[in-house]
VMD Tcl script that builds the backbone (N, CA, C; Angstrom):
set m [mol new atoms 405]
animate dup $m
set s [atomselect $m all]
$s set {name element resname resid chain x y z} {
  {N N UNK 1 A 9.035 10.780 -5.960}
  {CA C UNK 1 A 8.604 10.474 -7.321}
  {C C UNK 1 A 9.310 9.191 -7.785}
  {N N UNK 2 A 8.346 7.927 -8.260}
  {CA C UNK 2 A 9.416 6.789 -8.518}
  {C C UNK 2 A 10.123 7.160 -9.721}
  {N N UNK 3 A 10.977 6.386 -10.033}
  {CA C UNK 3 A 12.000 6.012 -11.237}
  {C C UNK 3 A 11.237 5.485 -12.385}
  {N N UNK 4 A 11.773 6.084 -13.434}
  {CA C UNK 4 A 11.252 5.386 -14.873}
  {C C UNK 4 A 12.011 5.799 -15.276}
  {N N UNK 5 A 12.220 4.688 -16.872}
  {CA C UNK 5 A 12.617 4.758 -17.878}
  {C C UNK 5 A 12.215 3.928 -19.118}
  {N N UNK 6 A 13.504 4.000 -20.021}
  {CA C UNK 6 A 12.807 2.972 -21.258}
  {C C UNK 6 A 13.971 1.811 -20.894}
  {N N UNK 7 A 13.620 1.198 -21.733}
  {CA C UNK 7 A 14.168 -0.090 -22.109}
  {C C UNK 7 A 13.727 -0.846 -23.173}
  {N N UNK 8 A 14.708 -0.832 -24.181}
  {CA C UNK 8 A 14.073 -1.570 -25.573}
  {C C UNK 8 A 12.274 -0.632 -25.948}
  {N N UNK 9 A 12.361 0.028 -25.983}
  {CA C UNK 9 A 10.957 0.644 -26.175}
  {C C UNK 9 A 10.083 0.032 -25.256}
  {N N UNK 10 A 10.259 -0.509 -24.020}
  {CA C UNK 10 A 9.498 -0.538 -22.996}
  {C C UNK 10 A 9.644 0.535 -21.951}
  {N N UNK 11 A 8.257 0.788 -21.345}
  {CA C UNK 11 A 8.593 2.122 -20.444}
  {C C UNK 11 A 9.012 0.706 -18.906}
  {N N UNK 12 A 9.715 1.329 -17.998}
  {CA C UNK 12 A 9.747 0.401 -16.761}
  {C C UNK 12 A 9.588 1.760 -15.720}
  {N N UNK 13 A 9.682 1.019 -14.383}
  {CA C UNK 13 A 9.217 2.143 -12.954}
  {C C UNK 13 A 9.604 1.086 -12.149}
  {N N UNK 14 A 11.291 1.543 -11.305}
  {CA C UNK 14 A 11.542 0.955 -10.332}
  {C C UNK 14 A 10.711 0.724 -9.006}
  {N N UNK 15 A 10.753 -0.132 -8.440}
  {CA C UNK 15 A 9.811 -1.315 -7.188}
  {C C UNK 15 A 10.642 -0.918 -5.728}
  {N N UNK 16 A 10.570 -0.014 -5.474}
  {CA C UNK 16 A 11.086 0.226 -3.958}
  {C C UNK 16 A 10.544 -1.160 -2.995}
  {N N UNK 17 A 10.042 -1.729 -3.039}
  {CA C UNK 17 A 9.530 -3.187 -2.764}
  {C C UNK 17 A 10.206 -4.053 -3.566}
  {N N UNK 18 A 10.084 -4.336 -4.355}
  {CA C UNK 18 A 11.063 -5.596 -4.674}
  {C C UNK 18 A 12.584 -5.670 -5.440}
  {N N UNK 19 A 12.920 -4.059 -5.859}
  {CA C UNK 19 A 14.162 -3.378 -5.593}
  {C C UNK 19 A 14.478 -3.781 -7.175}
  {N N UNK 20 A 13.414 -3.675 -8.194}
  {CA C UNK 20 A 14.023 -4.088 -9.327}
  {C C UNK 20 A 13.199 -3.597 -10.731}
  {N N UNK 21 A 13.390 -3.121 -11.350}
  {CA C UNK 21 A 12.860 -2.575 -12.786}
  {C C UNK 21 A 11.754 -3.292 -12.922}
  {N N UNK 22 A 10.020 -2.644 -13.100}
  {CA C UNK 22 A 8.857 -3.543 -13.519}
  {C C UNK 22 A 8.423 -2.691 -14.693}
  {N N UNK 23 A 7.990 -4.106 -15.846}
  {CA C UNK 23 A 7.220 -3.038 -16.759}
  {C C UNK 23 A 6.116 -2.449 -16.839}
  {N N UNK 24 A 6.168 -0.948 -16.987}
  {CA C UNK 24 A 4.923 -0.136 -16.763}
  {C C UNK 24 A 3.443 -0.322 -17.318}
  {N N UNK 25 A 2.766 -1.031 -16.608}
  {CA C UNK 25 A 1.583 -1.470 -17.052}
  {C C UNK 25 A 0.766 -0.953 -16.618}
  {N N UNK 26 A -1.213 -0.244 -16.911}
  {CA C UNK 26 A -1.895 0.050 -16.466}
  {C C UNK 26 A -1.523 -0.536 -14.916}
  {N N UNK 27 A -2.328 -1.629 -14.564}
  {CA C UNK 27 A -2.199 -1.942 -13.239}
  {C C UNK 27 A -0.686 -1.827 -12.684}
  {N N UNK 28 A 0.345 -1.984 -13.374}
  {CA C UNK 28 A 1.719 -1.297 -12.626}
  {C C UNK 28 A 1.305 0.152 -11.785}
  {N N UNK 29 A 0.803 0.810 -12.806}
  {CA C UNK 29 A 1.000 2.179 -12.626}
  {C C UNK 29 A 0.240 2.434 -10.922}
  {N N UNK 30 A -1.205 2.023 -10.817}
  {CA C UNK 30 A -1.865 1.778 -9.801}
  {C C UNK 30 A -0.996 1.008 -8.726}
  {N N UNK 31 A -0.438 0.262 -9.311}
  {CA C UNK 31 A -0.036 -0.821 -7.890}
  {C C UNK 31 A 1.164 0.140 -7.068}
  {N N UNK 32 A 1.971 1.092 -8.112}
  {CA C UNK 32 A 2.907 2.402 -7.607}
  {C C UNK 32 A 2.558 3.286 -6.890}
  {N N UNK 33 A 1.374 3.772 -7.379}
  {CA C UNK 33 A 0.442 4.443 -6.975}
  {C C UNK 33 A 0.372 4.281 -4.897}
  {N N UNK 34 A 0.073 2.733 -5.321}
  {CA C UNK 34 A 0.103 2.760 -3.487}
  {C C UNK 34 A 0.513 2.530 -2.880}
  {N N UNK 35 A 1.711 2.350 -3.427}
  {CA C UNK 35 A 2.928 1.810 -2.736}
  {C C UNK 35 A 3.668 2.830 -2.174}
  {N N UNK 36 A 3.085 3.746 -2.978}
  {CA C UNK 36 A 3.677 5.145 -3.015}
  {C C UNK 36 A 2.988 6.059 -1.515}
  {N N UNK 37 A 1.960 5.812 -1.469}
  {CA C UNK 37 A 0.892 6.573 -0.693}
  {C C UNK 37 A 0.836 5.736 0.447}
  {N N UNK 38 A 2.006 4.630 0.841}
  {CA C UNK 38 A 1.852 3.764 1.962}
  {C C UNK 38 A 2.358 4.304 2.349}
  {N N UNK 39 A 4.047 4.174 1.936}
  {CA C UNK 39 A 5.499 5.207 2.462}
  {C C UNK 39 A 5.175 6.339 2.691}
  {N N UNK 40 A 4.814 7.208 1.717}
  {CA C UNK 40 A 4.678 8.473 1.906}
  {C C UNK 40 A 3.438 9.039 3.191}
  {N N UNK 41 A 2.191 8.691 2.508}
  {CA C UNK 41 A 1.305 9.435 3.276}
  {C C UNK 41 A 1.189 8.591 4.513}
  {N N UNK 42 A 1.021 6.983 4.527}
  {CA C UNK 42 A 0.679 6.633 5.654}
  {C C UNK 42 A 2.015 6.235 6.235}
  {N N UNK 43 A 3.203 6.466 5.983}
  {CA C UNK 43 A 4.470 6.173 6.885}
  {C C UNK 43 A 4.568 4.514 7.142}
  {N N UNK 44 A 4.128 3.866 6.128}
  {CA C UNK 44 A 4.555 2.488 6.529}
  {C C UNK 44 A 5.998 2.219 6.395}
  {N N UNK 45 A 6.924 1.276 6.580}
  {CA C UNK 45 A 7.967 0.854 6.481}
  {C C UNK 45 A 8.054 0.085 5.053}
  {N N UNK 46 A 9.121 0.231 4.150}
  {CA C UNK 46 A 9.222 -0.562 3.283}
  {C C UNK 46 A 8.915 -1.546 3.779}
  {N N UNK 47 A 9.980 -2.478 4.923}
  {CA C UNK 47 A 10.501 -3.258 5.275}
  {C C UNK 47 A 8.984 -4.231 5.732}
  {N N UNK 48 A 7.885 -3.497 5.825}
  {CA C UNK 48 A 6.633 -3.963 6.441}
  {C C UNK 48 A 5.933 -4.477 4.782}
  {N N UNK 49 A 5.904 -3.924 4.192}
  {CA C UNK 49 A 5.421 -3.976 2.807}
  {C C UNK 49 A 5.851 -5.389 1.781}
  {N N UNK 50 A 5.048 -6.101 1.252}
  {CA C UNK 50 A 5.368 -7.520 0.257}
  {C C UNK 50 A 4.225 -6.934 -0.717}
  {N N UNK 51 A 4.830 -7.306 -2.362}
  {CA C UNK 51 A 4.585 -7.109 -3.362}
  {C C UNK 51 A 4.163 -8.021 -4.288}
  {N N UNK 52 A 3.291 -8.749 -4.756}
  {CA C UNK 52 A 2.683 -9.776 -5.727}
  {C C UNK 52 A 3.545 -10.699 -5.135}
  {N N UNK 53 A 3.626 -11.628 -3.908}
  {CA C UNK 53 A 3.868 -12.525 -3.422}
  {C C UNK 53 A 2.848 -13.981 -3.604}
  {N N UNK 54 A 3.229 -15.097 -4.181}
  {CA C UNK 54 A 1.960 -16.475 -3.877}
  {C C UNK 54 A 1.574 -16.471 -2.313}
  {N N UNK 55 A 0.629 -17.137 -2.525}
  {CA C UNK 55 A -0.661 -17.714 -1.604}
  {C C UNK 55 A -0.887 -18.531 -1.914}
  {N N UNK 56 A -1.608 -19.838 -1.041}
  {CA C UNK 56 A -2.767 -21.093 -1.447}
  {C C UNK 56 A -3.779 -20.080 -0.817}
  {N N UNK 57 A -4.718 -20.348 -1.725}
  {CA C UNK 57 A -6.432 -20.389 -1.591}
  {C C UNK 57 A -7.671 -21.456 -2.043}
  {N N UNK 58 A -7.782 -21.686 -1.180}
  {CA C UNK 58 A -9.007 -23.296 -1.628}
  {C C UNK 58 A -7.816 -24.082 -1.999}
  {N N UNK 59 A -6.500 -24.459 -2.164}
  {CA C UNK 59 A -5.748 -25.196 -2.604}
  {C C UNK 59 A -5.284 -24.692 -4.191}
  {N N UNK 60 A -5.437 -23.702 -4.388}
  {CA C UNK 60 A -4.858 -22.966 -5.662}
  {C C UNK 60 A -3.523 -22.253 -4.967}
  {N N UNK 61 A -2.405 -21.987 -6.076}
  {CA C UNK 61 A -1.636 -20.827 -5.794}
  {C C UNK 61 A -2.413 -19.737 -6.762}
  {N N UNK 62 A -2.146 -18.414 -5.701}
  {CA C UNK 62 A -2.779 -17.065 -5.992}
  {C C UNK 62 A -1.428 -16.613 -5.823}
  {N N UNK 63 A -1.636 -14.743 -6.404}
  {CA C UNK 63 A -0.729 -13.557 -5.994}
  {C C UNK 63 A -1.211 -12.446 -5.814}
  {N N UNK 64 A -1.057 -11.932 -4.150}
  {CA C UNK 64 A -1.462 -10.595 -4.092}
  {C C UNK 64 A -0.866 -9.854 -4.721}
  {N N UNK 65 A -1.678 -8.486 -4.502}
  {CA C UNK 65 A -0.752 -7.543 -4.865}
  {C C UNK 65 A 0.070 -6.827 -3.945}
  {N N UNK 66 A -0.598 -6.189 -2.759}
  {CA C UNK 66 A 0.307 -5.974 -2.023}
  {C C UNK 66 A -0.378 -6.295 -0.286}
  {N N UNK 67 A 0.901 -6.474 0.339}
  {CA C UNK 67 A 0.198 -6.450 1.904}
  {C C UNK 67 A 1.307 -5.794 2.695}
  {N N UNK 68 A 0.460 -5.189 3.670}
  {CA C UNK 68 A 1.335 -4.376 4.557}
  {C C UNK 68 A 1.048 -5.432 6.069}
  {N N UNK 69 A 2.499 -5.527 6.466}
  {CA C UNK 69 A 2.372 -6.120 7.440}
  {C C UNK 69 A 2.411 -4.983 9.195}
  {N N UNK 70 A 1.943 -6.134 9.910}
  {CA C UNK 70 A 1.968 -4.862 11.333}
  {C C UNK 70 A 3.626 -5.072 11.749}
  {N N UNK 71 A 3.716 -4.551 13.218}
  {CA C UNK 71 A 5.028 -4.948 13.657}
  {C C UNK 71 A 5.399 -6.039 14.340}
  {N N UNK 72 A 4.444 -6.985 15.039}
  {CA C UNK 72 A 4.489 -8.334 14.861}
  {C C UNK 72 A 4.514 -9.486 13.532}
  {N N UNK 73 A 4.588 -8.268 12.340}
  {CA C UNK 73 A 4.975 -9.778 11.082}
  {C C UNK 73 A 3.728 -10.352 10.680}
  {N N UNK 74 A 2.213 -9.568 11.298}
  {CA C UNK 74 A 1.200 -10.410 10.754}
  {C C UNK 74 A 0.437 -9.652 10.064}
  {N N UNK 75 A 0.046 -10.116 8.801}
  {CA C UNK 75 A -0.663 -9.232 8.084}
  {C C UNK 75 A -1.732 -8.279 8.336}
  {N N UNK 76 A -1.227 -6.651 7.990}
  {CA C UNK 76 A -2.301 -5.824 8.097}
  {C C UNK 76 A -3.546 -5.419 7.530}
  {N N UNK 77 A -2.797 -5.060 6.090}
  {CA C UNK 77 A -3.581 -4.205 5.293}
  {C C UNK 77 A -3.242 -5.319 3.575}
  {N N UNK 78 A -4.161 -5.397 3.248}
  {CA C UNK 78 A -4.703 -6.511 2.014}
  {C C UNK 78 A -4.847 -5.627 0.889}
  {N N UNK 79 A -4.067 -5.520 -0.353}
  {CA C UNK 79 A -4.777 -4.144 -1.491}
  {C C UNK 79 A -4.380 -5.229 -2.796}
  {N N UNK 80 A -5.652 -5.125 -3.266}
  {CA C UNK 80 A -6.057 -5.813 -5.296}
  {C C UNK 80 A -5.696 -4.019 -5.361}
  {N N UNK 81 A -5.237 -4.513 -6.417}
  {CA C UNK 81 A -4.713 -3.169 -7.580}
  {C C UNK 81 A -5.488 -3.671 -8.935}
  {N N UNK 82 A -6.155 -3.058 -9.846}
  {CA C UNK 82 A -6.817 -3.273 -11.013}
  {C C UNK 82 A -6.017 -1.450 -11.738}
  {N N UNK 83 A -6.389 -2.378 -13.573}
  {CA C UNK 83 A -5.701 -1.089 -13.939}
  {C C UNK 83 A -7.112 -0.267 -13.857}
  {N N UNK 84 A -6.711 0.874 -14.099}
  {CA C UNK 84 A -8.187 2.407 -14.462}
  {C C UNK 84 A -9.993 1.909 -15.130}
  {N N UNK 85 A -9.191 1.204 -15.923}
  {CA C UNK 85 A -10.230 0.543 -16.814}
  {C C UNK 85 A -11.246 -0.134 -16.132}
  {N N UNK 86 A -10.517 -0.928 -15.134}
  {CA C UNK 86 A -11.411 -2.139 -14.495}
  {C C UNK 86 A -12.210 -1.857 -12.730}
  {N N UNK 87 A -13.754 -1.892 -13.601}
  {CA C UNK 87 A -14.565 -1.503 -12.621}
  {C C UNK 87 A -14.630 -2.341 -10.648}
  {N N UNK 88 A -14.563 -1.556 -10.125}
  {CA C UNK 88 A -14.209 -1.997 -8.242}
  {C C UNK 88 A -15.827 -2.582 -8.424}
  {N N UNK 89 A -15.829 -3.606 -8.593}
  {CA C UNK 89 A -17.476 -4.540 -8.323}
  {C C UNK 89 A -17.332 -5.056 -7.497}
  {N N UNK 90 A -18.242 -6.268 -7.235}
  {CA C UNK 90 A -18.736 -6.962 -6.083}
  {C C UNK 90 A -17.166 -8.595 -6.717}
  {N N UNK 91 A -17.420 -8.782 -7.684}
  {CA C UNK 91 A -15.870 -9.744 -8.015}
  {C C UNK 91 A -14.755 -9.631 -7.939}
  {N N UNK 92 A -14.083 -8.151 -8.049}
  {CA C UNK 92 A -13.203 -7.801 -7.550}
  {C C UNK 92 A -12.865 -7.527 -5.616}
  {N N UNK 93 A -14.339 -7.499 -5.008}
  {CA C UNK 93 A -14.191 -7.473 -3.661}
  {C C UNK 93 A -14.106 -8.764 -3.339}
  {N N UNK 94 A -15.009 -9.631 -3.939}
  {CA C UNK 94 A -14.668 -11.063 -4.109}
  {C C UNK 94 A -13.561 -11.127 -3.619}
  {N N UNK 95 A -12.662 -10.922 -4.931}
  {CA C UNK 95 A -11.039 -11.642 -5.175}
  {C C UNK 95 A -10.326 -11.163 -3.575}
  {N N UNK 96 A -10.429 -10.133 -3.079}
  {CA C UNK 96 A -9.359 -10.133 -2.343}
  {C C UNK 96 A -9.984 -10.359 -1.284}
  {N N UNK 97 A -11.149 -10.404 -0.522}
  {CA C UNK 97 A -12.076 -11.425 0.700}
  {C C UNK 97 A -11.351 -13.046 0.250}
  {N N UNK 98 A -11.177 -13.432 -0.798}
  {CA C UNK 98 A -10.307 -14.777 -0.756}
  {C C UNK 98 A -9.206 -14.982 -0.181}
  {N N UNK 99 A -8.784 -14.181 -0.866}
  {CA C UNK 99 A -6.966 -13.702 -0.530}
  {C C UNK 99 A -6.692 -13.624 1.239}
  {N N UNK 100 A -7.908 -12.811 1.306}
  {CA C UNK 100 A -7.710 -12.678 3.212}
  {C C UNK 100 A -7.870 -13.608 4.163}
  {N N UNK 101 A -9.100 -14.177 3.541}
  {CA C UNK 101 A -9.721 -16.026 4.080}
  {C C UNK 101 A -8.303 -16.400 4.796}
  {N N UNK 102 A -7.015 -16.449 3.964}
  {CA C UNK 102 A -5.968 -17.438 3.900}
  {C C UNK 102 A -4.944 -16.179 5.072}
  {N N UNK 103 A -5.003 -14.864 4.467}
  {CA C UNK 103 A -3.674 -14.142 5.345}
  {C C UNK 103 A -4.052 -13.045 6.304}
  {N N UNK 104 A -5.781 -13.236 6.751}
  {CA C UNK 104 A -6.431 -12.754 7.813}
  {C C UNK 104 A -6.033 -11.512 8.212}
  {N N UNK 105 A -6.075 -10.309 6.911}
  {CA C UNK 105 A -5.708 -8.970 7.287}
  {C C UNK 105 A -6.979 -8.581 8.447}
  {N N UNK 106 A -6.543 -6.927 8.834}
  {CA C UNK 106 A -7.579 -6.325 10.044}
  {C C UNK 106 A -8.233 -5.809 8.697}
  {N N UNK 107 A -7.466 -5.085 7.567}
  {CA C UNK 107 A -8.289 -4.291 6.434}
  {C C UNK 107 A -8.329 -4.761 4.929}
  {N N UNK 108 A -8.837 -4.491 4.381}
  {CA C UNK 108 A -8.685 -5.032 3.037}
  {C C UNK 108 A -9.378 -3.928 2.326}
  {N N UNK 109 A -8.525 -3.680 1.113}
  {CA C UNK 109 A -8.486 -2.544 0.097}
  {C C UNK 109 A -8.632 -3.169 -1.477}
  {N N UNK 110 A -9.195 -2.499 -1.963}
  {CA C UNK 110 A -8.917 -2.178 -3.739}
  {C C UNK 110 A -8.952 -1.289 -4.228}
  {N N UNK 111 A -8.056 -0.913 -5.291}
  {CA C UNK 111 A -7.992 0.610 -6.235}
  {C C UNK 111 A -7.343 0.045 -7.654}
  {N N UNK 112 A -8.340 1.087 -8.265}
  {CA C UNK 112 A -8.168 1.158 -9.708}
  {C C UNK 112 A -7.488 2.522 -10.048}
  {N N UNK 113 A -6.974 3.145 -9.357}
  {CA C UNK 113 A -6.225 4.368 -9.413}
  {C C UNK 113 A -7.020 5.607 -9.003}
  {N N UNK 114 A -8.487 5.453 -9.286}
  {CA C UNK 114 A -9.575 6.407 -9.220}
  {C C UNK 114 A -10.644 6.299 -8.122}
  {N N UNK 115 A -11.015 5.003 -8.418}
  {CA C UNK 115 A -11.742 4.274 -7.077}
  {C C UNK 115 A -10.803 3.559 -5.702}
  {N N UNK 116 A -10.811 3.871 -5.008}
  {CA C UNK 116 A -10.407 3.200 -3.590}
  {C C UNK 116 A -11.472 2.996 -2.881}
  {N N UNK 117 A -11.727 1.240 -2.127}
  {CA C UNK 117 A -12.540 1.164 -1.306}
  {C C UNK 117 A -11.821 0.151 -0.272}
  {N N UNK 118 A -12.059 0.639 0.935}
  {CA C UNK 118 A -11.459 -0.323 1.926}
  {C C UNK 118 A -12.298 -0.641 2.748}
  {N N UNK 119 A -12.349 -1.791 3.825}
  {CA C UNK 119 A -12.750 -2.461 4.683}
  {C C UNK 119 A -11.850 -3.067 5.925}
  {N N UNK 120 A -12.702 -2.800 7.407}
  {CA C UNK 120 A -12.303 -2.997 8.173}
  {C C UNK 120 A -13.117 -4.296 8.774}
  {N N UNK 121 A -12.278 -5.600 9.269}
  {CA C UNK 121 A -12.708 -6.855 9.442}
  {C C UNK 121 A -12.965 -6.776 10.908}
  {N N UNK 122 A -13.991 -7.162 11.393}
  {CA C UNK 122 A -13.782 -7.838 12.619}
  {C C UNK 122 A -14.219 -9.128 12.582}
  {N N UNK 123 A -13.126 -9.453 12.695}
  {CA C UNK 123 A -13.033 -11.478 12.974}
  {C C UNK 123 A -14.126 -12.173 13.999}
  {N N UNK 124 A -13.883 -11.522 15.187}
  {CA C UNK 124 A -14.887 -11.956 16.130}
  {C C UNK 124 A -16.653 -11.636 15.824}
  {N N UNK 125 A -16.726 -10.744 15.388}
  {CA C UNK 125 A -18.256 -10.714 15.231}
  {C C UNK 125 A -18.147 -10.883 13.660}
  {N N UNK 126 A -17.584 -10.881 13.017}
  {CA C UNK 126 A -18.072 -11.155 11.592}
  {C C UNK 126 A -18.422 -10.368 11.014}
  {N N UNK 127 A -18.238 -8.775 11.385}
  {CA C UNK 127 A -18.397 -7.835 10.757}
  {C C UNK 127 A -17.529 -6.904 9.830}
  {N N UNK 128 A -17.895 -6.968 8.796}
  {CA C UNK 128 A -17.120 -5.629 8.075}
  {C C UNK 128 A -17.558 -4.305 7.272}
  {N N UNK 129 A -17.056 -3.297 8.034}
  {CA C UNK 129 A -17.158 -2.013 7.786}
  {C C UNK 129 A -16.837 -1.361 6.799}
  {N N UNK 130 A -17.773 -0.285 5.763}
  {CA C UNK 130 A -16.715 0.140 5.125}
  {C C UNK 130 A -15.483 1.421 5.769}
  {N N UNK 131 A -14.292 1.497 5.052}
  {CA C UNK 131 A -13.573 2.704 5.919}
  {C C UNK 131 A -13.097 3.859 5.102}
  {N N UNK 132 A -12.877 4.734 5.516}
  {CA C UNK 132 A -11.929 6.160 4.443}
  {C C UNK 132 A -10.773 5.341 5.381}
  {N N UNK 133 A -10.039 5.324 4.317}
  {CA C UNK 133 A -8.398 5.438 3.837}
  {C C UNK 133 A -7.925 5.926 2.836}
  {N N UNK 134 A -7.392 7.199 2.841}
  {CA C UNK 134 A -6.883 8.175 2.194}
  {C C UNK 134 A -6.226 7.858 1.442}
  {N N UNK 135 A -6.372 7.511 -0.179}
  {CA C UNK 135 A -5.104 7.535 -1.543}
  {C C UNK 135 A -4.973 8.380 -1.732}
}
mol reanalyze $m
mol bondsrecalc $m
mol representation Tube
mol addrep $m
């Protein structure tokens, strides 16, 4: 169960990823959510895991939300976090097919806490699948 508290009448929820008090925001709450269900259910390694880190895309800086790396150090798994509110459309699959363009995950995910949808890339044929991955 993560950590919370207040602060100044802010609620916060410690970042086992970036090891430091964040304030609890709709999309906080989600982005915990799977950070939570990496460690736990799918046994990733902290140590594999990066948290709203920059990117260039098209020559912009971007920030994921999270990526799980493999054990060679190269990106696995790609996840947009949106808060509850905000509907998993075709712009939000958008956003993180950008994101990947640049850090060439095998999967790429989004969740709004309620909706989860993931995708499995294949680079060589240009195909992508949808997949169950369990939140």
């Amino acid at each position: 169960m993560p950590k919370t508290r207040s602060n100044n009448g802010t609620y916060e929820i410690f970042d086992p990823i970036r090891k430091k008090w964040i304030t609890l925001t709709e999309e906080e709450k989600v982005r915990q959510f799977c950070i939570q269900q990496l460690i736990e259910n799918h046994k990733f390694p902290v140590s594999h895991i990066a948290v709203e880190r920059q990117i260039t895309v098209n020559g912009m800086t971007k920030r994921y939300d999270i990526v799980v790396f493999n054990s060679n150090g190269n990106p696995f798994i790609v996840i947009e976090c949106k808060a509850p509110h905000v509907q998993i459309n075709q712009l939000v699959l958008e956003q993180v097919g950008r994101y990947n363009k640049t850090l060439k995950a095998e999967i790429i995910g989004v969740s709004n806490g309620t909706e989860n949808r993931f995708f499995k890339i294949d680079f060589e044929t240009e195909v992508i699948t949808e997949i169950s991955f369990l939140f």
